[in-house]
C-alpha positions in Angstrom: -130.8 -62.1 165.7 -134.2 -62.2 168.8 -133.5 -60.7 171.4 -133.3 -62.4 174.9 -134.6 -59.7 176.6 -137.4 -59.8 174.3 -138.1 -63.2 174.5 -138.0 -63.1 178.3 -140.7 -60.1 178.3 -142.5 -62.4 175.9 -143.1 -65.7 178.5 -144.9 -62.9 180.9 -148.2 -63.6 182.2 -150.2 -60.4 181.7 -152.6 -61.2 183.9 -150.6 -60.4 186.4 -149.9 -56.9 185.5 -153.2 -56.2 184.0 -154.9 -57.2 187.2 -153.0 -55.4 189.4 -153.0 -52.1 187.1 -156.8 -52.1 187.7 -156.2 -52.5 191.1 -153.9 -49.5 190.9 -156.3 -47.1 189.4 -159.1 -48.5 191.7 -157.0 -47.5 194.8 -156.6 -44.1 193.4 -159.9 -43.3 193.0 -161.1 -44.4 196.2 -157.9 -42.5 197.9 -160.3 -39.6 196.9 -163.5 -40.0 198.8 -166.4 -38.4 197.5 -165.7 -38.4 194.0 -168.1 -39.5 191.7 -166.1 -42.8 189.9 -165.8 -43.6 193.6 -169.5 -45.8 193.4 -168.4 -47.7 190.6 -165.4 -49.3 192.5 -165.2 -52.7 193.8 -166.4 -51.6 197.5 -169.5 -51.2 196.1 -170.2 -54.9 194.2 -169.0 -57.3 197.7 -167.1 -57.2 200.6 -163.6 -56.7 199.7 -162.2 -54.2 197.9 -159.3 -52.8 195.7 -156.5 -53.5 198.4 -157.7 -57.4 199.1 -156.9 -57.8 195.3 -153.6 -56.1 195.3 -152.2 -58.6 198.6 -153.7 -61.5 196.4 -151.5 -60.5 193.0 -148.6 -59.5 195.3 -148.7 -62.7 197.0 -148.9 -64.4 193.4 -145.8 -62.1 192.5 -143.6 -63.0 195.1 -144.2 -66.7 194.2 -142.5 -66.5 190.7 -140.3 -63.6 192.5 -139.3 -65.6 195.5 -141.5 -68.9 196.8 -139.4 -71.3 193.6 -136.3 -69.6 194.3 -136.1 -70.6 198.7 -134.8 -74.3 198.1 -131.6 -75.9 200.0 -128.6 -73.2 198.8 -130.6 -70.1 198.0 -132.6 -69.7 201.1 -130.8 -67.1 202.3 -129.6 -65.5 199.5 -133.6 -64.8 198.9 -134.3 -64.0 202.4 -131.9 -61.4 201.9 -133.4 -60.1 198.5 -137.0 -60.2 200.6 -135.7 -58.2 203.2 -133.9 -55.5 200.7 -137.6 -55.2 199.4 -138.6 -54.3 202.7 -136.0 -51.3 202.8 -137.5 -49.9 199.7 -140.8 -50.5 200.9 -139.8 -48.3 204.5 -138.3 -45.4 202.2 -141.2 -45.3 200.4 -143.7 -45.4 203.0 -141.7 -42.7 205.1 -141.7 -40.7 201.5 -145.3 -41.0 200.7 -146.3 -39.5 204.6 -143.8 -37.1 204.9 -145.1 -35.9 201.1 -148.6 -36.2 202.4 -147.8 -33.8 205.5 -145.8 -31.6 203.5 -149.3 -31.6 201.1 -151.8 -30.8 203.6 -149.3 -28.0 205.1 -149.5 -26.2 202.4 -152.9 -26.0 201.7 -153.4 -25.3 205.7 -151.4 -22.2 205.4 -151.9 -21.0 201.7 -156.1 -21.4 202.1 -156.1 -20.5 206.4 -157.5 -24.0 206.9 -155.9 -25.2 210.1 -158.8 -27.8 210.3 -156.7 -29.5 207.7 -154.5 -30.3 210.0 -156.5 -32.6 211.8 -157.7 -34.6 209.1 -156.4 -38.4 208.1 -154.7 -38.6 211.8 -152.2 -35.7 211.2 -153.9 -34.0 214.8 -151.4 -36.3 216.7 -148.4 -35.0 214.6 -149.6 -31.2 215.6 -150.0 -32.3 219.2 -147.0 -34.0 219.9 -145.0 -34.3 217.3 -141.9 -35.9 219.3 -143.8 -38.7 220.0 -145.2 -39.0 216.6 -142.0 -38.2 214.5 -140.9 -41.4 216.2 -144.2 -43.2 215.2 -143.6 -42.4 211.8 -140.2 -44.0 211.8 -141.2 -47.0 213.5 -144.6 -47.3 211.4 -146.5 -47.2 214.6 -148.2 -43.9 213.3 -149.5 -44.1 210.0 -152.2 -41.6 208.3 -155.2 -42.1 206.8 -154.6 -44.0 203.2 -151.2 -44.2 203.6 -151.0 -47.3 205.0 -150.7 -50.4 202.5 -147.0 -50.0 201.9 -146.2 -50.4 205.8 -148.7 -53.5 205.7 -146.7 -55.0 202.7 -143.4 -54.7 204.4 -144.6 -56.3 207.6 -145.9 -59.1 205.4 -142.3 -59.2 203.6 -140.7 -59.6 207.2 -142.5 -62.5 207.9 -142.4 -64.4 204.6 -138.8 -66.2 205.2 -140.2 -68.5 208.0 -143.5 -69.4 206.0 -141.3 -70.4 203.1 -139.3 -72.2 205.4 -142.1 -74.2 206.5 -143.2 -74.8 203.1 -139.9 -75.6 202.3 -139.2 -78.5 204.5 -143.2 -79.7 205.1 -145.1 -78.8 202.6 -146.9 -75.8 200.9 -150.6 -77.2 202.8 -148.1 -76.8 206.0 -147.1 -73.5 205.2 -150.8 -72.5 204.4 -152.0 -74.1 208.0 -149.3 -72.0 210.0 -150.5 -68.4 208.0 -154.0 -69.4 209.2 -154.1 -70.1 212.6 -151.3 -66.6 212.6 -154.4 -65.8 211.0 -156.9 -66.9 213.5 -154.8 -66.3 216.6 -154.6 -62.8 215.3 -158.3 -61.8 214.9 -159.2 -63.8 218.5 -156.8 -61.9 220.4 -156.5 -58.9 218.9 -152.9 -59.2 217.9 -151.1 -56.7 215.7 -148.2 -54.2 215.8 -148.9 -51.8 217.7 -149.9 -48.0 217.2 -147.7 -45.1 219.2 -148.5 -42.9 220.1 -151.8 -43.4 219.3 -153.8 -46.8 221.0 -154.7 -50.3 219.4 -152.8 -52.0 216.4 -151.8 -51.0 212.6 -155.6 -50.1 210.6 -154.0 -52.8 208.1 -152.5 -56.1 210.2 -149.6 -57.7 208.4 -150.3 -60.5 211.1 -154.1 -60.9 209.3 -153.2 -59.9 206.0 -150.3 -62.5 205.2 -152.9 -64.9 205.1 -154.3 -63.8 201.9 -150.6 -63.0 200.6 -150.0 -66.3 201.7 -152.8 -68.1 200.0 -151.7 -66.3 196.3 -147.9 -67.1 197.0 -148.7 -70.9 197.7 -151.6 -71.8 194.5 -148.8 -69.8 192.8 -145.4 -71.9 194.0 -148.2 -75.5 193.2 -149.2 -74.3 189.8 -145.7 -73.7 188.9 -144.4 -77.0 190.4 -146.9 -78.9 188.0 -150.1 -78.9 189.9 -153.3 -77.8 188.9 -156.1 -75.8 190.5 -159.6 -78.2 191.3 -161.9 -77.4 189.1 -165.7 -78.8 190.1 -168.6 -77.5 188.7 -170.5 -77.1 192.6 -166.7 -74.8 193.6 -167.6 -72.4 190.7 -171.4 -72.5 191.3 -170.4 -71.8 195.3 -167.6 -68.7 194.3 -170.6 -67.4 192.0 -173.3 -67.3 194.6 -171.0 -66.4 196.9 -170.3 -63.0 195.1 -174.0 -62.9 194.2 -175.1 -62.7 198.0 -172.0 -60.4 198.7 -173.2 -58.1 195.5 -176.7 -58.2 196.9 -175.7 -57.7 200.8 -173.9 -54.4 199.6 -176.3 -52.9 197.3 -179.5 -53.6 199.4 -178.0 -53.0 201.9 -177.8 -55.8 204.7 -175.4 -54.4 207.0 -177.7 -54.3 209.9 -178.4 -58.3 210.2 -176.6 -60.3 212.8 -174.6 -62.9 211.3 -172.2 -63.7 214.0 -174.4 -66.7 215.5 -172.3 -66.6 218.5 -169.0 -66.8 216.7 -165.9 -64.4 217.0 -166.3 -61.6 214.5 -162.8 -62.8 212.8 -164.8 -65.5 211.2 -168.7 -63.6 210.5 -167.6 -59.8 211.1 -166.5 -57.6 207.9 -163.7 -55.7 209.5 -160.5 -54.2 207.2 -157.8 -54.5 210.2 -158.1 -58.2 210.8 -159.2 -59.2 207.3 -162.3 -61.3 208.6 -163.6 -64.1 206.9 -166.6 -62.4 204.8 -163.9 -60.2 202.9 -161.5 -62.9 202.9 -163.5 -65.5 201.0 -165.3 -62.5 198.5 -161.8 -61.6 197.7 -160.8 -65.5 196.9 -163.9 -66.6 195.4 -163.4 -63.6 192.4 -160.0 -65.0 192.5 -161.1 -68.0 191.8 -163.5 -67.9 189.1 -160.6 -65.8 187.4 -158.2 -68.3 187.5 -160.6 -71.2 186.1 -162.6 -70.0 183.7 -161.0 -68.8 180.6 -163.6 -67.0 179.5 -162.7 -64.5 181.8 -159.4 -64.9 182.4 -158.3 -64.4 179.0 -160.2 -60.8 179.1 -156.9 -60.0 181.6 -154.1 -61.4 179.1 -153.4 -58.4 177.2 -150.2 -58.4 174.7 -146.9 -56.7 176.8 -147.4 -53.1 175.4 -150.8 -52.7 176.4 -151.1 -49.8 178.7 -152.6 -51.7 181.4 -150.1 -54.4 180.9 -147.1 -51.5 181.2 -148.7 -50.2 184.2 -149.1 -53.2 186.2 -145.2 -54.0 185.5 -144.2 -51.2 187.7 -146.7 -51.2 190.6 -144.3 -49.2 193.4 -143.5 -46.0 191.4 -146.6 -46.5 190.1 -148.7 -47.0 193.8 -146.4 -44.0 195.3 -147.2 -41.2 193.0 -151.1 -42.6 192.7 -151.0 -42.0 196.7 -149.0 -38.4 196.8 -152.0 -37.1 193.8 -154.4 -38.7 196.0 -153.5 -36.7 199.0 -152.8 -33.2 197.1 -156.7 -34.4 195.2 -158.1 -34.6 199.2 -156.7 -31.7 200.4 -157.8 -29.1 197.2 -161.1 -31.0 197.7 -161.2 -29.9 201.5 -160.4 -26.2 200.7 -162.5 -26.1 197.4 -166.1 -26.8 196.7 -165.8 -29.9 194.8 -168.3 -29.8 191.5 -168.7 -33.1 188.9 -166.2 -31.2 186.1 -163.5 -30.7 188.7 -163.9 -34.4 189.8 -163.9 -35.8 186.8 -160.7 -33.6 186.1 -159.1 -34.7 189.2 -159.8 -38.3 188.3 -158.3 -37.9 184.8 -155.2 -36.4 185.2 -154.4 -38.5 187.8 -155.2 -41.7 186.3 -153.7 -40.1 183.2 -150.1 -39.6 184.8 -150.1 -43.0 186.4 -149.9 -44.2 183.0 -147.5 -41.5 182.0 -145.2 -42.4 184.8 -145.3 -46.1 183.5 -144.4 -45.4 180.5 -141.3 -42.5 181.4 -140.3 -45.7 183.0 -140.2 -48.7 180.5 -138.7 -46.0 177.8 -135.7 -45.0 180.4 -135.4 -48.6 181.0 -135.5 -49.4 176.9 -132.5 -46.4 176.5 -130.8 -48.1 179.3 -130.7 -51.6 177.8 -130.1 -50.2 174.4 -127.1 -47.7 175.6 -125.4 -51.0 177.5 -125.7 -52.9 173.9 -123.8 -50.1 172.1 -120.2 -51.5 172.0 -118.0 -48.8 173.2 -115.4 -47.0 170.0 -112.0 -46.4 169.8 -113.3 -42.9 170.3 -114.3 -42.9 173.9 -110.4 -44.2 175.3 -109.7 -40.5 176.5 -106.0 -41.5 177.3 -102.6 -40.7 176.4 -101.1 -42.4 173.4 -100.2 -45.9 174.5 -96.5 -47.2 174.3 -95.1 -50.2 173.2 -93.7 -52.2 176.1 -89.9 -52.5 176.3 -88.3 -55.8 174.8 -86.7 -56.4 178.3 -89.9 -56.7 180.2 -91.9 -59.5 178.8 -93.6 -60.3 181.8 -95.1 -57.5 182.4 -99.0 -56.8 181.3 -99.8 -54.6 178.3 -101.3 -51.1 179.1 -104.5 -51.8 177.8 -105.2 -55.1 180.1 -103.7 -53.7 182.9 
């Protein structure tokens, strides 16, 4: 007899997962600045990098997870399951920075590096850590690379009432309102703010949903039946596109004005407000993905591939990438750093992200398995059941009751 679960697993698109895995490993290495796999990471071929790609395949997630499942009855319901996401996405930012101070503690006292101390913005922590402790909390402190979680759950919050707009007017709707939050975001400056620190998060959920956004809707419109335009003069553009971004990086061309006047939310190449330059490199590779098979099916990779394995359990998966990531920084700030212990550093730490993925679909596979197993006359630890007296039919027999 097949197996439903395994039937289920089949229907999977591995793209997904296989996408996002790459992603994974890409964030890891650049959470370790100055290690030699670092200049063969997406920064260095166009504008955006590994974390545009992971808010694209999130926001294509949480269309199969939520965007077909917020209709008349269920609106809630999912609301409520989006928001529950958040909570695990607050315990496991306040884990990751609470492990990453614990980290650089240690190596501060074990190697007499106070300096360490004031690296990745832990100095406000040291200098008043009242004021900080409640920045943590509240997410308006964050430290250096430890800052894509909060991001995410800020995104999370908001999603409801763009779904609702998509709901009742229209996915283009929905799109329009993330855009000018978007727009009105990178003109004035908006964002959650830092404390006790000034300005606003390094990563705006108010800029960032747009992309999320963008990968939930052609996700929610492919699924409903629709079909993403396919002209030869939109690949041509995505391709030079990527060409002049590849070129721009590697020459460099940083130092040409490009702004013509215009606010640098639509010219400028900043991370916190996702401005347009890194927003469009981020969509044309998305694009030319999703359309051309040729490279797409490079991605679909059968269910127990190890990238495939990885990608299907991103959170654990993202966490213990970013706590190796930190512990890889600080031994790097207290050691001389040399191209064998880099590579090392790399390789174990890429090596137990997959180990971690796969701990995690085997104790999922016992689970399912041990839930299967019908249970035997052997496990009743009871006493010796009686037979019900004659003169009380209506009562229920010991083993239903």
């Amino acid at each position: 007899m097949t197996n439903p679960l395994s039937q289920v697993r089949s229907t999977r698109d591995t793209r997904i997962d296989v996408i996002r895995a790459i992603a994974l490993i890409t964030i890891f290495v650049n959470h370790v600045p100055g290690n030699p796999f670092e200049v063969l990471t997406s920064k260095n071929f166009g504008f955006s990098d590994a974390a545009e790609a992971f808010v694209l395949i999130s926001g294509v997630s949480a269309g199969l997870a939520y965007g077909l499942k917020f209709r008349p009855g269920a609106r809630l319901a999912t609301a409520l399951k989006m928001w529950r996401r958040v909570g695990v996405l607050y315990l496991a930012q306040l884990g990751t920075t609470m492990a990453t101070l614990g980290i650089f503690s240690f190596f501060a006292l074990h190697y007499g590096a106070p300096e360490l101390l004031e690296k990745i913005n832990i100095g406000p922590v040291m200098e008043d850590t009242a004021a900080a402790l409640v920045g943590i909390v509240t997410f308006g402190h964050q430290l250096g690379y430890n800052n894509i979680l909060s991001m995410y759950a800020g995104v999370l919050l908001l999603l409801p009432a763009l779904l609702l707009i998509g709901s009742r007017a229209g996915l283009l709707h929905m799109v329009a309102a993330s855009g000018a939050l978007w727009l009105a975001a990178g003109l004035f400056r908006l964002g959650p703010p830092n404390f006790p620190n000034e300005g606003v998060w390094f990563l705006n959920p108010l800029s960032w949903q747009f992309l999320f956004v963008i990968g939930l809707a052609a996700t929610m419109h492919v699924k409903r039946g629709g079909k993403l335009p396919v002209h030869p003069w939109m690949i041509g553009t995505a391709a030079a596109y990527l060409v002049l971004s590849l070129a721009w990086v590697q020459v460099p061309l940083w130092g040409i004005d490009t702004s013509m006047g215009l606010p640098s939310v639509l010219t400028g190449f900043d991370k916190t407000y996702l401005s347009g330059p890194r927003l469009l490199h981020v969509l044309a590779a998305a694009y030319l993905i999703a359309v051309l098979p040729q490279i797409s099916g490079l991605a679909r990779r059968p269910t127990n591939n190890p990238l495939a394995v990885m990608g299907r359990h991103a959170l654990p998966v993202f966490v213990t990438g970013t706590i190796l990531s930190m512990v890889a920084q600080a031994w790097r700030l207290v050691h001389e750093p040399s191209i064998a212990t880099d590579i090392a550093i790399v390789a174990v730490g890429i090596g137990a992200h997959f180990a971690l993925a796969y701990y995690i679909e085997w104790y999922r596979g016992l689970v399912r398995g041990s839930k299967s197993v019908p249970a035997g006359p052997e496990v009743f630890m009871g006493p010796p059941l009686r037979p019900a007296h004659h003169s009380l039919p209506h009562r229920a027999k010991p083993e239903m009751a």
